[in-house]
Structure formats: C-alpha cells, structure tokens
Legacy VTK file of the C-alpha trace (Angstrom):
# vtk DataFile Version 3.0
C-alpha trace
ASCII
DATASET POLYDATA
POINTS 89 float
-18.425 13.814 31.850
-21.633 15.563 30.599
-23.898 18.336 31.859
-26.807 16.503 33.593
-29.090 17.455 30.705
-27.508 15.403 27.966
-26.911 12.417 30.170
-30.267 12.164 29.989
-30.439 12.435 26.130
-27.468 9.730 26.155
-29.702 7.724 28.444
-32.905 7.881 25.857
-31.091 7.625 22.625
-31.055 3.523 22.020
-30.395 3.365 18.433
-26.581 4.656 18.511
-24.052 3.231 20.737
-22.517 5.091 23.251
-19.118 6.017 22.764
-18.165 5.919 26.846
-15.274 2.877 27.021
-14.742 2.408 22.919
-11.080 2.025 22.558
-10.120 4.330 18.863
-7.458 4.007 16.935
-5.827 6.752 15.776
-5.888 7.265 11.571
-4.667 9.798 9.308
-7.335 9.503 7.324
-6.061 11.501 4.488
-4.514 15.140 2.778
-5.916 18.041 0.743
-6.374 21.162 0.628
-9.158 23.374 1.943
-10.275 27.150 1.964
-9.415 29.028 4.922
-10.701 32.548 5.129
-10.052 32.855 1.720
-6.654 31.181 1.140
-5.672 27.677 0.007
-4.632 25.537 2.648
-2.509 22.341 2.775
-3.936 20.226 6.105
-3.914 16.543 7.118
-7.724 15.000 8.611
-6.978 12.513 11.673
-9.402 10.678 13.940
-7.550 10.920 17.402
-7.926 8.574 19.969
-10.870 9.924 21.483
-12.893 9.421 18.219
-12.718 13.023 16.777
-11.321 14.591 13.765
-8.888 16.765 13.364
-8.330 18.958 10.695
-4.351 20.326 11.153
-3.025 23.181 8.310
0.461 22.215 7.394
1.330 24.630 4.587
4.939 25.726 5.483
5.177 29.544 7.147
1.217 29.198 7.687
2.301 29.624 11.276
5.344 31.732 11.538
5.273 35.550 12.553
3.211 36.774 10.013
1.694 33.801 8.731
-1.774 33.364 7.678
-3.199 31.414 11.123
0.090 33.728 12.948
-2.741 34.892 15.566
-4.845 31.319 15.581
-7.259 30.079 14.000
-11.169 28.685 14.738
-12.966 25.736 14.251
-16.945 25.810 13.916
-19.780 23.807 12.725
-22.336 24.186 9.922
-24.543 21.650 9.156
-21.770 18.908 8.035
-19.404 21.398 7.228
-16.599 22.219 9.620
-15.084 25.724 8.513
-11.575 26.697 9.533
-10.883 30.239 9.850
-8.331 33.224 10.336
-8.330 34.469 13.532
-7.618 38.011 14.105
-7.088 39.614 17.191
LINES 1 90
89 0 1 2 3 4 5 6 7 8 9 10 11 12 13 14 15 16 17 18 19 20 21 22 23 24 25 26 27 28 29 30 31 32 33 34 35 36 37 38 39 40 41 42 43 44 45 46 47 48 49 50 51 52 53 54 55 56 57 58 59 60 61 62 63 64 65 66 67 68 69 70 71 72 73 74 75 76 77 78 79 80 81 82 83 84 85 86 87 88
C-alpha cells in the first residue's frame, strides 16, 4: 500500500493506531464558505470512507464553462491549512 520507506515509519510509530482495517463512516461534517484564489466560495467538508476530508465547492456556475474552478482546481497542504485554488491552464 506504501513505499517500503514509510512502512517502516508505520512499523516504528507505536503511539498512533494504524489506520490499515478501521471501518469509517462517512460524515458531512459541516458548510461554509472559504477563500479560493481570491473569491468566496460556498463548499461542504466530508470525511469519506477511507478517513479523509474532503473539501467540495458547491457555489452554483462555479463549474460551468467559464466558471471560477471551469479549468480545475488544486488541493495542497500548509502546515494545518489545506488551500484550494484556481487552476489555470
């Protein structure tokens, strides 16, 4: 499932539980709005059934031809933050 390399971090790591064979349910766990390259955006957080979130935009048109995420969008990571943003091709 995982390069050799953090199998062997998984291995060492004893405080945490592993998450191999937990069974998740799958929660909205709420709505708001965030920024997203600089517009406000309506999206819904989840936890899906493999114990992530998801962060999905649901302002109406946001994806239609010449919407603001028309062309995608991306996901990254910063510290705690996760940052949406416009992708432009």
């Amino acid at each position: 499932m995982y390069n050799e390399e953090h199998e062997k971090r998984l291995a060492k790591e004893s405080k945490l539980p592993n998450s191999e064979g937990k069974v998740w349910e799958e929660i909205k766990v709420g709505e708001t709005e965030i920024n997203i390259s600089g517009k406000v955006c309506k999206v819904v957080i989840s936890r899906n059934k493999e114990g992530n979130i998801e962060i999905e935009p649901t302002e109406d048109g946001i994806w239609n031809k010449d919407g603001w995420l028309s062309e995608g969008h991306c996901v990254e990571g910063y510290n705690f933050e996760v940052i949406l943003s416009q992708h432009n091709n």
